[in-house]
C-alpha positions in Angstrom: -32.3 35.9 18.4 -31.7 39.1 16.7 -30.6 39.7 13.2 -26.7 39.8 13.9 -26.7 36.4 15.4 -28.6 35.1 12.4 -26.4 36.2 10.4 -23.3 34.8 12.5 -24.8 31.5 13.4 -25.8 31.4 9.3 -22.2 32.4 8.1 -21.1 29.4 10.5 -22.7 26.5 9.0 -21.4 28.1 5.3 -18.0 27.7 7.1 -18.7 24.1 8.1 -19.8 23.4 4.5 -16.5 24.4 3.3 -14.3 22.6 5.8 -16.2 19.5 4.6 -15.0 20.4 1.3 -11.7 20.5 2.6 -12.2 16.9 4.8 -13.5 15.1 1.8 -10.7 16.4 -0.2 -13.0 18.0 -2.8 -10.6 21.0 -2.1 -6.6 20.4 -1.6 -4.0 22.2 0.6 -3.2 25.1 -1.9 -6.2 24.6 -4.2 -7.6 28.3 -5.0 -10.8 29.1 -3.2 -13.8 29.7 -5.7 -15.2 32.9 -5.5 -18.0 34.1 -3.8 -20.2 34.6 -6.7 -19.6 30.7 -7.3 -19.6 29.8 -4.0 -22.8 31.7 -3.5 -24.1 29.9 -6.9 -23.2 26.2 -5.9 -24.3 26.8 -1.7 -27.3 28.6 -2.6 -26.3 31.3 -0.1 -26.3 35.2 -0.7 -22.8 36.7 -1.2 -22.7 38.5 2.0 -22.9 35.5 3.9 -20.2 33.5 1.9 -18.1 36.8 2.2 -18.7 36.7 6.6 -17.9 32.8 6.2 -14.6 33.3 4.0 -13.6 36.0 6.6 -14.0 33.8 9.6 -12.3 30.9 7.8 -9.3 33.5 7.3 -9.4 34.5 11.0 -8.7 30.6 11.7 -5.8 30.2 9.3 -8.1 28.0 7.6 -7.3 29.9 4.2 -5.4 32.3 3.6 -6.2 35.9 1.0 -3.1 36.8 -1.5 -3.6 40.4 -2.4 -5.0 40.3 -6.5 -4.9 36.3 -6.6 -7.8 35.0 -4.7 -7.7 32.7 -1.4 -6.2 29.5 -0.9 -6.6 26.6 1.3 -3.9 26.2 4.0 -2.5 22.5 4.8 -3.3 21.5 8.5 0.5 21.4 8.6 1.6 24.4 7.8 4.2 23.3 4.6 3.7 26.5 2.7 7.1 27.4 2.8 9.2 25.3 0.8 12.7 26.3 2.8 12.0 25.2 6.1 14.7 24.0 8.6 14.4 20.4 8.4 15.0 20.6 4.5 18.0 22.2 5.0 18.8 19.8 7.7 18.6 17.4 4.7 20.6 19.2 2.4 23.8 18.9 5.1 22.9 15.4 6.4 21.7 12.7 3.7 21.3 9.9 6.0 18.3 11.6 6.6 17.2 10.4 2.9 16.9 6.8 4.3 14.8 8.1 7.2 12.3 9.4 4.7 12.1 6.7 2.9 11.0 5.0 6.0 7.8 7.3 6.3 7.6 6.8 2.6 6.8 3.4 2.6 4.9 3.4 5.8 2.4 6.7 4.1 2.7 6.2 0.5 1.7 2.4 1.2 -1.6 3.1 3.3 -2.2 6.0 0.6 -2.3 3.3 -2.2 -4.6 0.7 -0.1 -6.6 3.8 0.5 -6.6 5.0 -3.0 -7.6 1.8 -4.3 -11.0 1.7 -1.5 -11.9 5.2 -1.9 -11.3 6.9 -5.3 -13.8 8.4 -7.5 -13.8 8.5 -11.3 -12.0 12.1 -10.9 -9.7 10.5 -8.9 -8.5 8.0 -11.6 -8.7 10.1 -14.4 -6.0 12.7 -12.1 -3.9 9.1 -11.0 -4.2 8.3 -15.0 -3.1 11.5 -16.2 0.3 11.8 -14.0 0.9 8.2 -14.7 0.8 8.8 -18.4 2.6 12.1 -18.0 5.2 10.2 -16.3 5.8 7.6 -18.6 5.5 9.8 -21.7 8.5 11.6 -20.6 11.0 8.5 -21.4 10.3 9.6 -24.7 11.9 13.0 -24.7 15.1 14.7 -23.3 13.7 15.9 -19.4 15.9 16.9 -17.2 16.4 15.1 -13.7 14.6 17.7 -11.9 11.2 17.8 -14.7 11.5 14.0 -14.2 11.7 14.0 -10.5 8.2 16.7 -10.7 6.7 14.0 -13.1 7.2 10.8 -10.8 6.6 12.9 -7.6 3.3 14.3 -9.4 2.1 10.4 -10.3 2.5 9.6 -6.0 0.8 12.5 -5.3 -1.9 12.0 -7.1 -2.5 8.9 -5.2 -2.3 10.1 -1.7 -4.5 12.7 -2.7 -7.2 9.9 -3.8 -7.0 8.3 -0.7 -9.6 10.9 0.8 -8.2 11.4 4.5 -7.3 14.4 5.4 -4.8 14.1 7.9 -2.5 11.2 5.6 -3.0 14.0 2.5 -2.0 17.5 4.7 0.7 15.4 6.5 2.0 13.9 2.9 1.5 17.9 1.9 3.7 19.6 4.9 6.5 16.7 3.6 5.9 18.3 0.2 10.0 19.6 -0.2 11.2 16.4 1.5 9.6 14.3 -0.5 10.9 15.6 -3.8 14.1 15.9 -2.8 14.1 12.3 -2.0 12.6 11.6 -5.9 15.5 13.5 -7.1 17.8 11.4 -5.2 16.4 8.8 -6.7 16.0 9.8 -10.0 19.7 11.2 -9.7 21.0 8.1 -8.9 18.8 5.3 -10.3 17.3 6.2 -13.6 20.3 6.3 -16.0 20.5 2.4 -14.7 18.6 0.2 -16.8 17.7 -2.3 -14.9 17.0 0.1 -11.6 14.7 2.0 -14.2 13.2 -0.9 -15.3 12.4 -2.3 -11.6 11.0 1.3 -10.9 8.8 1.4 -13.7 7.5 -2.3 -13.4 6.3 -0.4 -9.7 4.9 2.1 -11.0 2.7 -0.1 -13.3 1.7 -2.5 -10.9 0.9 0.3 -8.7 -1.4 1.9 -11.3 -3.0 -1.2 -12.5 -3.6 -2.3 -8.5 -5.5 1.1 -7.7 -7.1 1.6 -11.3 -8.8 -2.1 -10.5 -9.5 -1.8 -7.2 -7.1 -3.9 -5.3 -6.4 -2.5 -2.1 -4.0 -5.2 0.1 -1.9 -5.6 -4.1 -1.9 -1.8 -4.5 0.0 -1.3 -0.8 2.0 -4.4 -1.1 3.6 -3.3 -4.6 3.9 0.4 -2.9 5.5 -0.9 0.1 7.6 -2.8 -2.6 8.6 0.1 -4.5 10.1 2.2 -1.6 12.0 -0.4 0.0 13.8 -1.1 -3.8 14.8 2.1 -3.8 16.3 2.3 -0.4 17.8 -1.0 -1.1 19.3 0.2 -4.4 20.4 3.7 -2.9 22.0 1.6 -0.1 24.0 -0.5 -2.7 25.4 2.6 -4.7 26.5 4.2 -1.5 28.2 1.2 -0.5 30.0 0.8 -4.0 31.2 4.8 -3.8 32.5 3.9 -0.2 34.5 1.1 -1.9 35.9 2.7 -5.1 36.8 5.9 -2.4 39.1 3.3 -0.4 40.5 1.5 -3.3 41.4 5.6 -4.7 42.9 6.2 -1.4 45.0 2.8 -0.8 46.3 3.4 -4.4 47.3 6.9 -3.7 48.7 5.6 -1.1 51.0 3.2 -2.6 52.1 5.6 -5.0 53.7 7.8 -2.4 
């Protein structure tokens, strides 16, 4: 074996070390690529061959190199652009809302089992930190759409602690559709008490179930939570149906 294929076949087990970064979720869709100095420094590796690694990575859309920011790590899905045509497609058709919400429960509820079996200490202290970013902003004046980043940060958080790969890029490529379905819900639910209360209770026992380690609790409360919401979304279309006849019928009369 001469030098050059050294060199290749060594720059290809780097590679594989840092897709195992990427599989064990030590590094997220979008998560800024150390550089090679500290790549070299933590894989014990000489720059050159984390610089031949990095390059191949690029060459199979593993990451990707913005010119004077670094490079960044691509979702398996590629959700990177946050217009794409099925968010539109939501924007005209809303039904597709309750469609969402479907994969919701069915994702965010593994995510939560998951979250609950596999999350580290960093893990919890990220969940902890959006939860109490979240609840800290009842406190002050947010608008809907820095409330809908907060509650859409805390569920994140949680799929991202589930550690596998494909639920955490799939749940990423959703990224756009996903919060717009929070600020649906925030839109519509959380200047009603007692819908804001319900959500909140959720989000709690949510918490509390993955921060103790309670796998089957933390996906039955999840699975909970989504369906609420659907249920509650349901009922307020319903009642806007109802006040839009009643307008109409009294218009009518008064022709």
């Amino acid at each position: 074996m001469n030098t050059g294929d050294i060199v290749q076949t060594r720059s290809m087990a780097i590679s594989q070390r840092l897709e195992e970064l990427i599989l064990d979720g030590t590094l997220q869709p979008g998560d800024k690529v150390p550089s090679e100095r500290q790549l070299s420094e933590r894989l014990k590796v000489s720059r050159p061959l984390v610089r031949e690694s990095l390059k191949e990575l690029r060459g199979r859309g593993v990451i990707e190199t913005r010119h004077g920011k670094g490079s960044f790590i691509i979702g398996m899905l590629d959700g990177r652009e946050n217009e794409t045509p099925l968010s539109r497609l939501y924007e005209n058709h809303p039904r597709l809302l309750y469609d969402l919400l479907e994969v919701r429960e069915l994702l965010e509820a593994e995510a939560a089992l998951l979250a609950a079996e596999r999350g580290t200490e960093k893990d919890f202290y990220k969940i902890t930190k959006a939860y109490n970013a979240m609840n800290q902003s009842k406190d002050n004046e947010h608008d809907l759409i820095t409330a809908a980043h907060l509650d859409h940060a805390f569920h994140r958080s949680i799929y991202e602690a589930s550690h596998n790969p494909v639920l955490v890029h799939t749940l990423q490529s959703l990224m756009q559709l996903m919060l717009n379905s929070v600020v649906a819900t925030v839109s519509n639910l959380y200047h009603r008490d007692r819908q804001k209360q319900q959500i909140d209770k959720h989000h709690r026992q949510i918490y509390n179930a993955i921060i103790d380690r309670k796998p089957e609790t933390a996906k039955k409360v999840a699975t909970e939570h989504i369906r609420n919401i659907r249920d509650r979304m349901l009922e307020i279309e319903r009642e806007e149906q109802r006040l839009a006849r009643e307008k109409n019928w009294h218009q009518h009369e008064h022709r």
